[in-house]
C-alpha positions in Angstrom: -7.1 -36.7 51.2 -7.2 -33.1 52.6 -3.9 -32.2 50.9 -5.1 -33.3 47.6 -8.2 -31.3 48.6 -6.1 -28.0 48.7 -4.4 -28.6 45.7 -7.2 -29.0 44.1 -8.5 -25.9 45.3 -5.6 -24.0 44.9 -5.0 -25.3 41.0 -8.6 -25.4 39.2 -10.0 -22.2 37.2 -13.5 -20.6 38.6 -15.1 -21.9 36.1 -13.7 -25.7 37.6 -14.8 -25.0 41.2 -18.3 -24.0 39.7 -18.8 -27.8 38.6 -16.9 -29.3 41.1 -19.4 -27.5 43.2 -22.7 -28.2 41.8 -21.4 -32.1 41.6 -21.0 -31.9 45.3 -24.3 -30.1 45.7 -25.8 -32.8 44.4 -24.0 -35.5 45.4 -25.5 -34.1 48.9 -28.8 -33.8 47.6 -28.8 -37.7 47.3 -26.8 -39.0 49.8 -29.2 -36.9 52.4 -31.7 -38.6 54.8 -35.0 -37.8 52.9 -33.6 -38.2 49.6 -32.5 -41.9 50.7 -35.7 -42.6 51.9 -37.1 -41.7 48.4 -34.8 -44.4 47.1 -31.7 -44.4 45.0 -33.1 -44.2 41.7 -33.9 -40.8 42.2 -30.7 -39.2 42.2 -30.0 -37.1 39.5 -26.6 -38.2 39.1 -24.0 -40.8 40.7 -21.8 -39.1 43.6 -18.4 -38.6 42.1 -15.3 -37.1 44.1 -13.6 -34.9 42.2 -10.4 -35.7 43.8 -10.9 -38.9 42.4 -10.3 -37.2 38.6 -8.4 -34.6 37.5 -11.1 -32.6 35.8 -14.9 -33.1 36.2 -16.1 -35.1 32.9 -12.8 -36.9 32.0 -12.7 -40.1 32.6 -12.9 -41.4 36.3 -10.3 -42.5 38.7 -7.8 -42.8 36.2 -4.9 -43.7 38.8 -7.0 -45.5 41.5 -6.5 -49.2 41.9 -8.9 -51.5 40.8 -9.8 -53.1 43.7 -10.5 -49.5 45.2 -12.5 -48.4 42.4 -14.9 -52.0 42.6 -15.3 -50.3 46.5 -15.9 -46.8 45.4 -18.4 -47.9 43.0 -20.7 -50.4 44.9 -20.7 -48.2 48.3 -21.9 -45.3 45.8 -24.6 -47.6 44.2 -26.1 -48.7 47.6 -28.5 -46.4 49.9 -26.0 -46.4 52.4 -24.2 -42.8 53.0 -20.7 -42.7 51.1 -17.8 -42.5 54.0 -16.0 -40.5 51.4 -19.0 -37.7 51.3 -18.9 -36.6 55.4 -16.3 -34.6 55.3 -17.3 -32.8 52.1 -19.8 -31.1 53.7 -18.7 -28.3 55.3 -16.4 -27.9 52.5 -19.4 -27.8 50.2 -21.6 -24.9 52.3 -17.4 -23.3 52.5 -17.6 -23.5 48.2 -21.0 -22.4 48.0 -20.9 -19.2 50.4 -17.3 -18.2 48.7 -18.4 -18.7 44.7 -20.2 -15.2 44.2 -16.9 -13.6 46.0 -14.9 -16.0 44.0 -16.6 -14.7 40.7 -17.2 -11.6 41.6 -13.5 -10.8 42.5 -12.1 -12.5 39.4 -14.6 -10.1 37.5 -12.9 -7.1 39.7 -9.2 -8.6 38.6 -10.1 -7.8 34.5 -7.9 -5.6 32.8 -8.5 -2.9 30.4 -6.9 -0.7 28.2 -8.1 1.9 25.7 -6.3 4.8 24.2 -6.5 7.5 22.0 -4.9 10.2 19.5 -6.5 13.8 18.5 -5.2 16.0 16.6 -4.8 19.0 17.7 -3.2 21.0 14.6 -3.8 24.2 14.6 -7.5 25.2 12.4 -6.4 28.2 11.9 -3.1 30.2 11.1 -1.1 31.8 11.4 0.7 30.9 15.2 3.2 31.5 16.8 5.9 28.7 17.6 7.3 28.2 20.9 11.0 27.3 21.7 13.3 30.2 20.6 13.9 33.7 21.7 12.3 35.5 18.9 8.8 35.4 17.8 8.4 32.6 14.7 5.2 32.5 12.9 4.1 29.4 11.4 1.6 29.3 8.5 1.0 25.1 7.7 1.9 21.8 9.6 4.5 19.9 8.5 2.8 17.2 10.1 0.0 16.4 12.6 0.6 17.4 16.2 -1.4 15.0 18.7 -2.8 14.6 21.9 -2.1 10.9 22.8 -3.9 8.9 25.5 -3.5 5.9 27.1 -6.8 4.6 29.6 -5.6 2.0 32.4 -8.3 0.0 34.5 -7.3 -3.0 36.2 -10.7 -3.0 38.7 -9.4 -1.0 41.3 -7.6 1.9 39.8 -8.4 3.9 36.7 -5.9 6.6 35.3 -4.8 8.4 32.1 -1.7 9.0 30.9 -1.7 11.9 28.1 1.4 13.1 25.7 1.1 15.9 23.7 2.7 17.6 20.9 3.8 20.5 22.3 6.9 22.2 24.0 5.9 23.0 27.1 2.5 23.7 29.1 1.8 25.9 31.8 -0.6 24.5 35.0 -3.7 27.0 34.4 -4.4 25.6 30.6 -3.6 21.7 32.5 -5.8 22.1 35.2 -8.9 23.1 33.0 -8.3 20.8 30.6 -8.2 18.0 33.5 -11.5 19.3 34.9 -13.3 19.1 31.2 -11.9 15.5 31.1 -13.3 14.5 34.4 -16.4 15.8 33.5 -16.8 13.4 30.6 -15.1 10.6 31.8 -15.3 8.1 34.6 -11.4 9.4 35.9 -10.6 11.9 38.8 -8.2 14.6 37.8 -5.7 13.3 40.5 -5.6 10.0 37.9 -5.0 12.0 34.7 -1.1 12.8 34.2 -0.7 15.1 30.9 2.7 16.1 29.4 4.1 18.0 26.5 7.2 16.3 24.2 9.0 19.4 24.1 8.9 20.0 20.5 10.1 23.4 19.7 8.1 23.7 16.7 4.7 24.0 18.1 2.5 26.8 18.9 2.8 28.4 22.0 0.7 28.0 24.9 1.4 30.9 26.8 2.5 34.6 25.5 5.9 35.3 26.3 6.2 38.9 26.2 9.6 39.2 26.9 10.5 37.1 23.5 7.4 39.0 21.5 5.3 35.5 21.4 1.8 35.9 22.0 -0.6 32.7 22.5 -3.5 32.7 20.0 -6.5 32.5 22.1 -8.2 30.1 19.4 -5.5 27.5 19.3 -5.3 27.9 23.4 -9.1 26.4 23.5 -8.4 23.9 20.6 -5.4 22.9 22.9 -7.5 22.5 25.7 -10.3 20.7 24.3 -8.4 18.6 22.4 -6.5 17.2 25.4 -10.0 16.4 27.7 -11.3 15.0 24.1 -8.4 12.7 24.2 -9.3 11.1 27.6 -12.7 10.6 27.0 -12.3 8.6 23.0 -9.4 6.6 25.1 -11.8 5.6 28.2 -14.6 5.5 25.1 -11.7 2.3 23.5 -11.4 0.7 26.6 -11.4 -3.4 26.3 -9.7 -6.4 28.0 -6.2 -6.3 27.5 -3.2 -7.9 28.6 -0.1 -5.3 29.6 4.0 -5.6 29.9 7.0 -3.5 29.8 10.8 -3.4 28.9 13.7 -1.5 27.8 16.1 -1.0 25.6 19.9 0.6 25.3 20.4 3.0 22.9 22.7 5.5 23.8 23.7 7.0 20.2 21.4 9.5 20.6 21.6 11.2 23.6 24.6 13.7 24.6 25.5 16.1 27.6 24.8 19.3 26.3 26.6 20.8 29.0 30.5 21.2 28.8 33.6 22.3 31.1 35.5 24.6 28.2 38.8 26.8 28.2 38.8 30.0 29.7 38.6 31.7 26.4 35.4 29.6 25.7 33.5 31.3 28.4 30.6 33.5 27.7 29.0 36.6 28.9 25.7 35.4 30.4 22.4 38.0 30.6 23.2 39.6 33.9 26.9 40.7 32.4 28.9 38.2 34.5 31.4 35.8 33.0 31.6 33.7 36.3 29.5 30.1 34.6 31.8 27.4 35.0 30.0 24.9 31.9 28.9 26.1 29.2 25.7 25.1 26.7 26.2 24.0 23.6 30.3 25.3 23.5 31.8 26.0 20.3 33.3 22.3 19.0 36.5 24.3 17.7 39.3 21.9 18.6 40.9 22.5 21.9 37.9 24.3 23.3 36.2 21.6 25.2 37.0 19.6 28.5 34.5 17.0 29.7 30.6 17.1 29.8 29.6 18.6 33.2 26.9 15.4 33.7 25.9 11.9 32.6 23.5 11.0 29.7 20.5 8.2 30.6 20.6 5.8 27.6 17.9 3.9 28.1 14.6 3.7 26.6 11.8 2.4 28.5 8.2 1.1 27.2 5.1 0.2 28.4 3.0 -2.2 25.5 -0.5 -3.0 26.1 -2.4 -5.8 23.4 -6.3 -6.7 23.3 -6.4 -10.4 24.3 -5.8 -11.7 20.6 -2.8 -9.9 20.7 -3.5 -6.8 18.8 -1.4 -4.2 19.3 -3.4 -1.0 21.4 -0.6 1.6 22.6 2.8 1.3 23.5 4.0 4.0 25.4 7.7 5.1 25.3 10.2 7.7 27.0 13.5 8.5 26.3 15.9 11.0 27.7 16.4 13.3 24.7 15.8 17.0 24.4 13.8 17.0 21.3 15.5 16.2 17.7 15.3 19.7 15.2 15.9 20.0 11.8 12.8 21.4 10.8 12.1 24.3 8.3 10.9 27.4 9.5 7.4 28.4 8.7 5.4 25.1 9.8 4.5 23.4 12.8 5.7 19.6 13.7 5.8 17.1 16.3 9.4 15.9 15.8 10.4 12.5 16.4 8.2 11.9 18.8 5.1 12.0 16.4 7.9 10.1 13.7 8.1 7.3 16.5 4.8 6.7 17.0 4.4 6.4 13.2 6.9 3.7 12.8 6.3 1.7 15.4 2.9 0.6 14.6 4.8 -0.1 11.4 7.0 -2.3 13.4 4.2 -3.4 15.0 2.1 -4.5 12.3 -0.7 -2.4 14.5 -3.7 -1.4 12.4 -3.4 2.5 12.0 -7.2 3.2 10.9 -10.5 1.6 12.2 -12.7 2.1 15.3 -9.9 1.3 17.4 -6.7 2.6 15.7 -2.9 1.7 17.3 -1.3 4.8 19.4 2.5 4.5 19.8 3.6 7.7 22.4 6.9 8.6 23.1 6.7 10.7 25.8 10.0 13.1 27.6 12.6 11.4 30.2 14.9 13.5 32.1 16.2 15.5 29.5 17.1 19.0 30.4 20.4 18.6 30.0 20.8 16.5 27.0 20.4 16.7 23.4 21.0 15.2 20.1 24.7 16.6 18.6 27.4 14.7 19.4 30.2 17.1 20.7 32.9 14.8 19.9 32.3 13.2 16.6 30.7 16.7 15.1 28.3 15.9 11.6 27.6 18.0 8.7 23.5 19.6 9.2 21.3 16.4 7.8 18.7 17.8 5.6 15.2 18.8 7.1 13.8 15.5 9.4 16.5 13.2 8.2 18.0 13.1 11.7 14.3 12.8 12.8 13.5 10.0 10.7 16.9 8.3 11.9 16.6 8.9 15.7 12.8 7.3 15.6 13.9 4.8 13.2 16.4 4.0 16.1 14.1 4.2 18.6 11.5 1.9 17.1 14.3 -1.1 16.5 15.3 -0.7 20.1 11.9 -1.4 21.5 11.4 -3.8 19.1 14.3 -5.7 19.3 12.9 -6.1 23.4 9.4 -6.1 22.8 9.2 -10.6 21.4 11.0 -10.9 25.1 8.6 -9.3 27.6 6.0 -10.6 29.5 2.7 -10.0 29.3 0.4 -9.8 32.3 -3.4 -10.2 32.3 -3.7 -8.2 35.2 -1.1 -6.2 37.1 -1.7 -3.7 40.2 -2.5 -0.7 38.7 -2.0 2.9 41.7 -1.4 6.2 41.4 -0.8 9.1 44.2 -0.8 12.8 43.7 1.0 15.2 45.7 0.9 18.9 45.7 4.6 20.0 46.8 5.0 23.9 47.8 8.6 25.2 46.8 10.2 28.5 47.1 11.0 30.7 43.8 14.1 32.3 43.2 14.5 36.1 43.8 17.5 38.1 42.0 19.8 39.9 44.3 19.9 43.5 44.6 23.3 44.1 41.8 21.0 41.3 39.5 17.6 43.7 40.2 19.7 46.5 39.3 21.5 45.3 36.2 17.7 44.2 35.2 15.9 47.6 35.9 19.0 49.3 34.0 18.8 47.1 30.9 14.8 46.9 30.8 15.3 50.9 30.4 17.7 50.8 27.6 16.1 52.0 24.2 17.5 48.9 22.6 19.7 45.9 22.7 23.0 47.7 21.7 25.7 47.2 23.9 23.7 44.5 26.2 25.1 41.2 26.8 23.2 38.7 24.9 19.4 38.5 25.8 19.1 40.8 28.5 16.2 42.4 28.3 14.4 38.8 28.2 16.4 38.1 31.4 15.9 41.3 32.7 12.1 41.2 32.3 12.1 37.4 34.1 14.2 38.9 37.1 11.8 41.6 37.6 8.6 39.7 37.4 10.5 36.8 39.8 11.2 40.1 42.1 7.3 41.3 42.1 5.9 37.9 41.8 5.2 35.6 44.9 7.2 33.8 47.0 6.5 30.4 46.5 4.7 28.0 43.9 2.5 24.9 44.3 3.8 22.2 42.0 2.0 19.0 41.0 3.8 15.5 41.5 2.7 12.0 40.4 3.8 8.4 41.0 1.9 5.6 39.0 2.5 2.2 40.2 1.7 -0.5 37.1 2.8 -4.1 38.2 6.3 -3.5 38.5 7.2 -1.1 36.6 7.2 2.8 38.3 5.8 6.1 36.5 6.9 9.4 38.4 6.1 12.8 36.5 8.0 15.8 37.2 6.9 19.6 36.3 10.1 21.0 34.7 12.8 20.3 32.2 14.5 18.1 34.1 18.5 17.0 34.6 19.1 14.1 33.8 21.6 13.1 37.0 17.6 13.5 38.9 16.2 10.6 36.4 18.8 8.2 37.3 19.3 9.3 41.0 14.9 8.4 41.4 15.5 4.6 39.0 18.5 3.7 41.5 16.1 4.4 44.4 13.0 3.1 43.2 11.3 0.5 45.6 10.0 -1.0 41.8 12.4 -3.0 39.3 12.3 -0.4 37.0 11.1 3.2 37.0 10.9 6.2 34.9 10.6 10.0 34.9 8.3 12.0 32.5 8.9 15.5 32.6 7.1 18.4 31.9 4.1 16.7 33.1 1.0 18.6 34.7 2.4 22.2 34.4 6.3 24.2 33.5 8.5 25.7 36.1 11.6 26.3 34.0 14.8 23.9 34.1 15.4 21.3 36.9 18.9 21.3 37.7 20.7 19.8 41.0 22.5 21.6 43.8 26.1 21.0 42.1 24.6 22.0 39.0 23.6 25.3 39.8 27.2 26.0 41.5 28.2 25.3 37.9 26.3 27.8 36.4 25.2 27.9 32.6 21.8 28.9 30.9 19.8 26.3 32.3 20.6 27.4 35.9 20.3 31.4 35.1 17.4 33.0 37.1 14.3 33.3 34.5 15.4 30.0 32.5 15.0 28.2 36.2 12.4 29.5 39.1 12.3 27.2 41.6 14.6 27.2 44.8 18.2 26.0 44.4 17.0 22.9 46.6 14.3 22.0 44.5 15.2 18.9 42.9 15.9 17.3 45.9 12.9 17.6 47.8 11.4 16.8 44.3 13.2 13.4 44.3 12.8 12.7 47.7 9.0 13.2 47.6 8.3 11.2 44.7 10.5 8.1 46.2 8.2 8.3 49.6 4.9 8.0 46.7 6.7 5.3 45.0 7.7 3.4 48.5 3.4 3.8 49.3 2.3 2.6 46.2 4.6 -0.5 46.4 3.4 -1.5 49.5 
């Protein structure tokens, strides 16, 4: 009897032990000395032990002997106490005491989602775009550029996770924008992670003197605003919702950008030196090129999150890819990332319009080192957006193609950590401080190696600037699945170094999350040189990534505790 007891316990809904509990409360209530001295007939209803049916109010003692049942039944009809009943009693005061808990923890255990998309196209023009070394002005949008947000609460833990359309965002604008959000909404800025996609036709959010790219101070507050709005609409949306993830392999897409060349494929770099081993973006003249100098990550990873009728919310992707291109000059536009999250509510079949519209978000992998053109099978140039449309058209099929298999969870454990990480910055040597002063001086760029006075500005403010810079790191735990966010444009070999030592089944990177320190490459990368490693294009210390790495595996190995 006491092991069907358990299982009982252990198998039937809340709502189950509620009437299995008030049938024993009064069962009690008549089997009790004074209400057998006030005579059967007063009992509000006839004991029945619920291990004697399989749910209260189907039909009794459906696989109890007959003879057993006759027993049952008179003992139950007399004024005698039921045998059956005695030991029921401490398990009734056990049920009654643990109910509100019970309840009140499965109330705790809800999960919610809400998310949210703002655009935040410029209202004015012109601006300057971001992304090149030479000041582009941009006069009309191609199309919209968002701030996309996705609210998680599972009871315990509430956090945001915001992508938005831009190339890259320094800390200052982040941190302010954080601070508005956790004014208006019920989130601590230590639980909001924001990232840019890395589109390279947005408008700046800093000035970049040494290019001639000024910020407009306008589209600097609409930026800022528009990201804390973001949170708020997306905790405003939040409802019950069940949650899962996957990923898919799609590797067409994604390419080393990095190459071993010939000697005579070598270039000068900005500090006059020839010495770079790889080279970015090589000429794809036959005979020039070697091997790629690292690994490409092909897959793409996906969080999807549905209301409890199975309406699409959000689905949040990341992939490892630079950005796309093949936009005309003179407008701003989100690339495929805003192009993905346009066809897959398609694919989705999510409403796009409403009070509670569908968000799809692709957010940046590890992608510093990796880009769209394919150095061996070289294409003609595709029209403006046709690759776009082709690599989100790709993208959305992958997830797709996963999404009927995984699993949905109505609740999952739902962390996050934030740690601040202090790192050295680079300094340029005394013959690099030198070269720099000399070309800053020169009246123009004639006879300069390619881009030196941006270079030469970067060394100089690296050389007067301070020694060391406070970076922001996050680790989201959600189920399973691991989150880890990552402050630069990061090498891809980091990505897959943090998935293979991830406590969780799977894990991903977003970079450029929560501020921009330049490129992210590892130790071996540097000792290959190339632009991504020069001194202006990456800031931090040449150890860098792997006390990154190693700090966000310790968050990840707390939150899967």
């Amino acid at each position: 009897m006491r092991g069907v007891r358990r299982t009982m316990l252990g198998e039937l809904g809340i709502q189950d032990l509620m009437q299995q509990a008030a049938i024993y409360a009064q069962t009690a209530l008549c089997k009790s000395k004074w209400a057998r001295l006030a005579g059967p007939k007063r009992c509000a209803i006839r004991p029945i032990p619920p291990f004697f049916a399989r749910r209260a109010g189907e039909k009794r003692f459906p696989h109890i002997g007959l003879r057993k049942r006759r027993r049952w039944l008179s003992s139950s009809q007399s004024s005698n106490p039921n045998p059956h009943m005695k030991p029921i009693r401490p398990l009734l005061c056990l049920l009654l005491l643990s109910l509100p808990a019970l309840t009140s923890q499965a109330a705790e255990k809800a999960f919610r989602a809400g998310a949210s998309a703002v655009d935040i196209t410029p209202a004015k023009w012109p601006v300057s775009l971001v992304g090149s070394f030479s000041d582009r002005q941009a006069t009309k949008a191609w199309d919209p550029l968002h701030a996309r947000a996705l609210v998680l609460d599972n009871g315990e833990t509430r956090l945001a996770i915001v992508v938005v359309d831009n190339c890259l965002i320094k800390r200052p604008l982040l941190d302010e924008a954080k601070r508005r959000a956790a004014q208006r909404a019920s989130i601590p800025a230590d639980r909001i992670l924001v990232s840019a996609t890395h589109t390279h036709s947005a408008p700046a959010s800093k000035t970049w003197s040494a290019i001639g790219t000024k910020a407009s101070p306008e589209y600097l507050e609409q930026l800022t605003e528009g990201i804390a709005d973001s949170v708020k609409r997306a905790e405003a949306n939040l409802e019950p919702a069940r949650i899962g993830f996957g990923a898919a392999y799609l590797p067409q897409h994604v390419f080393n950008r990095r190459w071993h060349v010939a000697p005579k494929a070598k270039r000068m770099n900005p500090f006059g030196r020839t010495d770079d081993i790889v080279v970015m973006n090589p000429s794809r003249s036959k005979g020039l090129l070697r091997i790629p100098a690292g690994p490409t990550d092909p897959d793409l990873s996906f969080v999807s999150v549905q209301a409890k009728d199975g309406r699409p919310i959000a689905l949040l992707a990341n992939y490892s890819l630079h950005y796309v291109g093949g936009v005309p000059a003179g407008g701003v536009s989100a690339d495929y990332f805003g192009e993905f999250a346009r066809q897959i509510a398609r694919r989705l079949n999510a409403p796009i319009d409403g009070r509670k519209p569908f968000v799809g978000i692709m957010s940046n992998g590890t992608s510093g080192d990796i880009n769209n053109i394919n150095f061996f099978d070289p294409k003609p140039r595709k029209d403006p957006f046709v690759q776009i449309k082709n690599v989100a058209s790709d993208c959305a099929d992958a997830v797709i193609r996963q999404h009927e298999f995984i699993e949905f969870k109505d609740w999952v454990p739902l962390k996050m950590q934030q740690r601040e990480l202090t790192l050295k910055l680079r300094k340029p040597t005394p013959d690099v401080l030198a070269n720099a002063r000399k070309f800053q001086a020169a009246p123009s760029d004639k006879g300069l190696p390619p881009r030196a006075k941006a270079y030469a500005d970067w060394a100089i403010r690296l050389h007067e600037g301070p020694a060391t810079e406070d970076i922001i790191l996050q680790a989201i735990r959600i189920g399973d699945l691991g989150i880890t966010s990552i402050p630069c444009e990061t090498f891809v070999e980091i990505g897959l170094d943090i998935k293979a030592r991830s406590p969780l089944h799977h894990t991903f990177t977003i970079e450029l999350a929560n501020g921009h320190y330049g490129y992210l490459p590892t130790p071996r990368q540097h000792r290959l040189g190339g632009y991504e490693t020069w001194l202006g294009s990456c800031t931090l210390e040449i150890n860098a990534s792997e006390k990154i790495a190693d700090t966000l595996l310790a968050m990840l190995a707390d939150l899967a505790k």
